[in-house]
C-alpha positions in Angstrom: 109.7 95.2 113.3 107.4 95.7 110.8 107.6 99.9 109.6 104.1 100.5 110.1 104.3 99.4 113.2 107.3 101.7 114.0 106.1 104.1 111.9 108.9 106.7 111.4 111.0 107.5 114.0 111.7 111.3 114.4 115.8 111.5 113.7 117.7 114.3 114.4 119.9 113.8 110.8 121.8 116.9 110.2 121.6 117.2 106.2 124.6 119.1 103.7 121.3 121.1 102.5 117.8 120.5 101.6 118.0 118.6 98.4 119.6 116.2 100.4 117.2 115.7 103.1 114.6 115.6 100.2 116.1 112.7 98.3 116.1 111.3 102.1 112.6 111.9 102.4 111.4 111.0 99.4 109.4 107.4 98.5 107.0 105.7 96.3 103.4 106.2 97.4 102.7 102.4 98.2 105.6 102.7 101.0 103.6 105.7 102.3 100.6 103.9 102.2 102.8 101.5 104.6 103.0 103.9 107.2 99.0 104.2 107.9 97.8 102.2 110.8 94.9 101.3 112.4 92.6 103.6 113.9 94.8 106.8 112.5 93.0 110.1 111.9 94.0 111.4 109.0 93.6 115.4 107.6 93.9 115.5 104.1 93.6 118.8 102.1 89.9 119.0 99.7 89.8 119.9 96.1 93.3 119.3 93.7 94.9 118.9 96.5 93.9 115.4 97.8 97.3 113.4 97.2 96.3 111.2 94.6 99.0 108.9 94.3 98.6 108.3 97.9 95.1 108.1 97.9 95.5 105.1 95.2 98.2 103.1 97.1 95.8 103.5 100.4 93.1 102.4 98.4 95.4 99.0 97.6 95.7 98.0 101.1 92.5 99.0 102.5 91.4 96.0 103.5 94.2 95.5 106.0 93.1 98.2 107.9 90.5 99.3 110.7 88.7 102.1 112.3 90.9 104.6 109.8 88.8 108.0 109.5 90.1 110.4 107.1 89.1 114.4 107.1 88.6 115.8 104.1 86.4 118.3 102.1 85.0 118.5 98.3 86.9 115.5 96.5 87.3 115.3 93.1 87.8 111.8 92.3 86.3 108.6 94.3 88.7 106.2 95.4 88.5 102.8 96.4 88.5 103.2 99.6 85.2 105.6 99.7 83.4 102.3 98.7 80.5 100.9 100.8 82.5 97.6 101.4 85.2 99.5 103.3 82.8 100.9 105.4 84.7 98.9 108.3 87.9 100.1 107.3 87.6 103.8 106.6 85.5 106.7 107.2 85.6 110.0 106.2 84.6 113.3 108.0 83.4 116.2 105.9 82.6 119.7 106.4 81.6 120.0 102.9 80.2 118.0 100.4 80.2 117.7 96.6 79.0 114.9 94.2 81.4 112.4 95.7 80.8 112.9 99.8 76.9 112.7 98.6 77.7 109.2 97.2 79.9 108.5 100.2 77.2 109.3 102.3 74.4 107.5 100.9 76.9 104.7 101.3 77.4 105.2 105.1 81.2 105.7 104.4 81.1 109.4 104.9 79.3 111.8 107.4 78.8 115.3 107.4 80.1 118.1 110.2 78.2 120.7 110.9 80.5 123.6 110.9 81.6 127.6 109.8 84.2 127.1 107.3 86.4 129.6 110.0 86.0 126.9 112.7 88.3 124.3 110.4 91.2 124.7 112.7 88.9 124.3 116.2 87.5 121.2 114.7 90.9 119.7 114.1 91.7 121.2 117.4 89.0 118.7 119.0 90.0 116.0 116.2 93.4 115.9 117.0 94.7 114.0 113.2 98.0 112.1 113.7 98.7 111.8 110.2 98.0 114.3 107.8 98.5 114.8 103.8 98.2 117.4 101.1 99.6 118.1 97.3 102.3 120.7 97.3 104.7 122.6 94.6 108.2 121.6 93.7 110.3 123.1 95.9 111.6 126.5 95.0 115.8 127.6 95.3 115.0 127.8 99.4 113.9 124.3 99.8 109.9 126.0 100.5 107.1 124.0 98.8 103.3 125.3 98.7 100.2 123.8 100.0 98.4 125.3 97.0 94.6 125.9 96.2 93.2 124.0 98.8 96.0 124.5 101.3 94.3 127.3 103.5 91.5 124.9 104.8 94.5 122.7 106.0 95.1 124.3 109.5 98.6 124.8 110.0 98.5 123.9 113.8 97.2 120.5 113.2 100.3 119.6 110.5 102.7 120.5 113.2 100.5 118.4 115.7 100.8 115.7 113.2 102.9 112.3 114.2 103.7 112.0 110.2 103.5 114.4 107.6 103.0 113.0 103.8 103.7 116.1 100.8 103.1 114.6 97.3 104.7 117.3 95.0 103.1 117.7 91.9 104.5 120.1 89.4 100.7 120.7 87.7 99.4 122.5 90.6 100.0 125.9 90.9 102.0 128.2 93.8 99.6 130.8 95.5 101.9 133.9 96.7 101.2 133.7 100.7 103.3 133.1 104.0 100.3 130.7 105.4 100.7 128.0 102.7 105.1 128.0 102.6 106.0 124.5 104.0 110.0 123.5 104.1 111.1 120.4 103.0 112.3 120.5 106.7 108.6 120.0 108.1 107.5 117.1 106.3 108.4 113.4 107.1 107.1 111.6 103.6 107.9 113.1 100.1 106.2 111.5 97.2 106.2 112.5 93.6 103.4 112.9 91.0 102.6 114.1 88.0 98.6 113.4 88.2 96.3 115.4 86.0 94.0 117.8 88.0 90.3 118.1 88.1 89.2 121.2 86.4 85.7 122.1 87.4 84.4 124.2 84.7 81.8 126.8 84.6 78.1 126.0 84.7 76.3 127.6 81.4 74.6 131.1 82.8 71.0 131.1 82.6 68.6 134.0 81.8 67.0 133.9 85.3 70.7 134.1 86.8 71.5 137.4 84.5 68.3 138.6 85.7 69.0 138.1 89.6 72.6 139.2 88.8 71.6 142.3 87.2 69.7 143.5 90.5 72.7 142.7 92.4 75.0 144.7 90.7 72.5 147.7 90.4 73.5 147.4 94.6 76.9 147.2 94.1 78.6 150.8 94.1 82.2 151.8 92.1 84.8 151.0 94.8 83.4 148.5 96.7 85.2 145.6 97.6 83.2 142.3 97.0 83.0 138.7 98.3 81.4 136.0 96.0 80.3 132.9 97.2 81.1 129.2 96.3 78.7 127.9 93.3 77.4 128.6 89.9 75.3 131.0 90.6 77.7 133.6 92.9 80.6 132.9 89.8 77.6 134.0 87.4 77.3 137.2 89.5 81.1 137.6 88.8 80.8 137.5 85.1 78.1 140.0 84.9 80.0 143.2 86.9 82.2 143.7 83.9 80.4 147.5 83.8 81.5 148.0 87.5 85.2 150.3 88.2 87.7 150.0 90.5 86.1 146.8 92.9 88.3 144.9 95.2 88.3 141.2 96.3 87.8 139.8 99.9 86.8 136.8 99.3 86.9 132.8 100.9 87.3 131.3 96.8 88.3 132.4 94.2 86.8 131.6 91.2 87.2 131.9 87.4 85.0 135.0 87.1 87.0 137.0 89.7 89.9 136.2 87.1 88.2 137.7 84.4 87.3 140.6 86.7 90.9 141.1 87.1 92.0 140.7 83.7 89.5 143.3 82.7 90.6 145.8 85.5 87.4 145.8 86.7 89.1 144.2 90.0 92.0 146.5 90.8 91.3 146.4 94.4 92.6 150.3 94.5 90.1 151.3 96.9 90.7 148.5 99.3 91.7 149.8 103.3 92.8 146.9 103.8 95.3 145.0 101.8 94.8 147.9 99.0 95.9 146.8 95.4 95.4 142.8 96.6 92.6 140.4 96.0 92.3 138.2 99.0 91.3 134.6 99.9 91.8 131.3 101.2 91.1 128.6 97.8 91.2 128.4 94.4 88.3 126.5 92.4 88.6 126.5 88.6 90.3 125.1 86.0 93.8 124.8 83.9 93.2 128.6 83.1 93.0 129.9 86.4 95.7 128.0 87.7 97.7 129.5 85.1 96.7 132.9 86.1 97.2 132.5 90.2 100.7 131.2 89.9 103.3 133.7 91.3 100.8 136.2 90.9 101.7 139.1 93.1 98.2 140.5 92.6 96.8 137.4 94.9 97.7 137.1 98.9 96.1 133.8 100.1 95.5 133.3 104.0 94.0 130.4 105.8 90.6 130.4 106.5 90.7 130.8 110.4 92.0 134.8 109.5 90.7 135.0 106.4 86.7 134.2 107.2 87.0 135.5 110.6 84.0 138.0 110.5 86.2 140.9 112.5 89.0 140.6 109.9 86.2 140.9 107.0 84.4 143.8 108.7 87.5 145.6 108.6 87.1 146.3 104.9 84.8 149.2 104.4 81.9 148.5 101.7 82.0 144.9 102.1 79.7 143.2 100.0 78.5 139.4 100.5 77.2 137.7 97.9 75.8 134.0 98.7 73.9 131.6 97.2 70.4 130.0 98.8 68.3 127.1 97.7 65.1 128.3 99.5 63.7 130.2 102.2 60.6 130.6 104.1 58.6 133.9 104.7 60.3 135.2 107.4 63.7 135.0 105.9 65.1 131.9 107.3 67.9 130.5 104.8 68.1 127.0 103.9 71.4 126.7 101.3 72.9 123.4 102.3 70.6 120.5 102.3 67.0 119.7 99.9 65.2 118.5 103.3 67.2 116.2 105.2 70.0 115.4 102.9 73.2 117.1 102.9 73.7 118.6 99.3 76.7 120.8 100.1 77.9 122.6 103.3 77.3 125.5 105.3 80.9 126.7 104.5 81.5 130.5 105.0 78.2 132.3 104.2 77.3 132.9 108.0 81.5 134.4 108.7 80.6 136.8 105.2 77.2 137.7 106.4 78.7 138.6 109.8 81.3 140.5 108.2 79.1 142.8 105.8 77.3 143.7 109.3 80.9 144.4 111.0 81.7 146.5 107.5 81.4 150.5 107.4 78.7 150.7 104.5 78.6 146.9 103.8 76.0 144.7 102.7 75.1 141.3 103.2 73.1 139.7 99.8 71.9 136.3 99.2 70.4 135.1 95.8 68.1 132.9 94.9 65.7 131.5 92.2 62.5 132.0 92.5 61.1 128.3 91.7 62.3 125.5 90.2 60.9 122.6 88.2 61.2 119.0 90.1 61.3 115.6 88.9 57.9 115.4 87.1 58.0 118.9 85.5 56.1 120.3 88.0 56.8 124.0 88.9 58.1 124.4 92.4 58.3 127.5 94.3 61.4 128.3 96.5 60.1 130.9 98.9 57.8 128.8 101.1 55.7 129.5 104.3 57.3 126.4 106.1 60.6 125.0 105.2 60.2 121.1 104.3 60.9 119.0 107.1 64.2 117.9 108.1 65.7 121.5 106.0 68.6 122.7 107.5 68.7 126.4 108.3 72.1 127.5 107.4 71.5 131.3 108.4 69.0 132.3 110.7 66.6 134.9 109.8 67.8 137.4 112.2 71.0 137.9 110.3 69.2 138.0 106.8 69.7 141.5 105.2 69.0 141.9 101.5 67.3 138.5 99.1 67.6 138.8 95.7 65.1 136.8 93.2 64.8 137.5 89.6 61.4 139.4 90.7 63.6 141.8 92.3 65.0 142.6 95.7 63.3 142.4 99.6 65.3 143.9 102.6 64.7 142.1 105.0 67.2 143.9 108.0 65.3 145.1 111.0 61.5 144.3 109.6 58.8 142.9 111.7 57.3 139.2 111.1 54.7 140.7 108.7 56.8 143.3 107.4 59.1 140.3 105.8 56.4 138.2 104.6 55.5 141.0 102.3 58.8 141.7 100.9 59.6 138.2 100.5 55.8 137.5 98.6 57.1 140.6 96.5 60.0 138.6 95.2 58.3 135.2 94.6 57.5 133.8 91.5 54.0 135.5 90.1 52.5 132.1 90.3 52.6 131.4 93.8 52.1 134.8 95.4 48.5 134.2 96.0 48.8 130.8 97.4 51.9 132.1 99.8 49.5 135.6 100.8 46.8 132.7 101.9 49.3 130.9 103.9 50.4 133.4 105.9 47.0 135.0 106.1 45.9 131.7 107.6 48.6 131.6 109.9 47.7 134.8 111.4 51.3 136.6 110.1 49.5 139.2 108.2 
């Protein structure tokens, strides 16, 4: 019988000690790729920690498969098997989406869920993978290995669901301290070994409208507060600018290069935290060579999965929560479109609504979102960002009833508890100079003011 027919049968071998059962375990990446059958569901891990030695030998014998879908969020590198001719032979199932799921989906070979990044583990619940594989560390003196930066949005229910279980140890990635992301060479079926180079992302260039919009925000930030930052350029920018800030802790879903320099400085010593006091919190790591550096072993980190660590009760627990997200535009009564440019999916609605939720839970928190006032489009043309109607086919990714504070480099509208007309008038307040008039006539024409 052929072994990916068989698969692998689940023995009850009684090893001398774990580096025994991992030499037993362990194979090249083209045998794993053996193991995947037709019409498998398999949960990979997003980020550095898609297993790319795997994900090449998978790619080699694509062809021979069918009706494969593979879960996955924000990769890094497109593999073979992402291309439109496979279309037949594998999907993939995002929650999030980056550069490569946007080509993947123009392509038909990927498709977007719609979910809150704290739902990851109820959405493999209904899923139900039967394979699933991640990066981890070498394994330290116990025979533990960690799931890494991106192993948080890797439910741990669904791996011990999982029919077969593939760990490609690479010594390049880093080991987050946490008890969520320990897995024993015990619990894994497949070992493989790499020594692939991660993707770094680096940080996009701050612009003077983002120190603008970033030097409102921290005017709302007080000494002692403990602050979330959101996935992007933009929310990493706000990071970089709170360097005059004392004594600010971290509760956050990523963490990012700024919060490192935040750290560094001791302008993040998280002293004033009630809840994990001295800690910064959170779920992923996105960055580069330096931050991986800085996260590994680090005592100052405690890294959950995202099903606690979003969960808006467990957020509103810490007192002076603030939430800083990112939008791409909004219309005058504060709905919040920060996922897609009309009806394509540019990235995800990840865990802005569980923050926003949380700063409401939070004794004296605050929920802010920031956005540009206008951009410039394809022809040069100056386009504003707060509109009267959001384009059709927008998504809304927070509804306006759970919109508190927008930020603009214009300044700031509070939007929490304010009538229809009230809004429209803080949110014209904010918009770029240019289109104020034109919005004031919209609305006017509308009957909203």
């Amino acid at each position: 019988m052929a072994i990916s027919e068989k698969r692998l049968p689940k023995t009850q071998v009684k090893y001398a000690n774990w580096q025994e059962e991992y030499q037993a375990k362990l194979m090249d990446a083209a045998d794993a790729a053996v193991l995947i059958r037709n019409n498998d569901v398999i949960m990979m891990a997003g980020g550095t920690c898609i297993p790319h030695d795997f994900s090449v030998a998978l790619s080699n014998r694509v062809s021979e498969l069918k009706n494969v879908t593979i879960c996955l969020g924000l990769a890094l590198k497109l593999y073979e098997y992402m291309q439109p001719q496979y279309q037949e032979n594998i999907h993939i199932e995002t929650p999030f989406v980056g550069p490569v799921e946007r080509m993947c989906m123009e392509w038909k070979t990927a498709q977007y869920i719609p979910v809150h990044l704290n739902q990851l583990a109820q959405w493999m619940d209904y899923r139900k993978p039967n394979v699933t594989a991640f990066v981890v560390t070498p394994p330290d003196e116990n025979g533990y290995m960690n799931r890494s930066c991106f192993g948080g949005l890797v439910p741990r229910r669904a791996i011990n669901r999982a029919d077969l279980v593939i760990a490609e140890v690479n010594p390049r990635t880093p080991w987050l301290v946490s008890d969520d992301l320990k897995i024993h060479v015990s619990e894994v079926d497949v070992i493989l070994e790499s020594d692939a180079d991660l993707v770094e992302i680096p940080d996009i260039p701050i612009t003077d409208v983002e120190r603008q919009i970033a030097g409102y925000i921290a005017d709302m930030i007080p000494d002692g507060s403990t602050v979330q930052l959101g996935l992007g350029g933009l929310a990493n920018a706000i990071g970089y600018l709170l360097h005059d800030k004392k004594d600010l802790g971290i509760h956050t879903e990523v963490v990012q290069n700024s919060i490192m320099e935040l750290m560094e400085l001791g302008v993040v010593n998280n002293s004033k935290k009630n809840i994990n006091p001295g800690i910064t919190t959170g779920t992923f790591c996105v960055g580069n060579a330096k931050l991986w550096d800085y996260v590994n072993h680090n005592p100052k980190f405690w890294f959950t999965e995202v099903e606690y660590n979003n969960d808006p009760y467990v957020i509103g627990q810490h007192d002076n929560l603030i939430s800083i997200n990112n939008a791409l535009m909004m219309d005058l009564t504060g709905q919040v479109a920060s996922e897609s440019i009309r009806h394509r999916q540019y990235s995800g609605t990840g865990g802005q609504v569980n923050f926003i939720w949380g700063a409401h839970f939070s004794k004296g928190g605050k929920s802010i979102l920031a956005l540009n006032s206008s951009f410039t489009d394809q022809d040069g043309k100056l386009k504003s960002r707060v509109v009267p109607f959001l384009p059709a086919g927008t998504i809304v990714s927070t509804s306006r009833n759970d919109v508190e504070y927008v930020v603009t480099e214009y300044g700031v509208a509070n939007l929490r508890f304010k009538s229809v007309s009230e809004r429209i008038k803080e949110m014209i307040s904010i918009a770029h100079p240019q289109f104020r008039d034109e919005l004031r006539f919209q609305a006017q024409k509308i009957g909203w003011v």
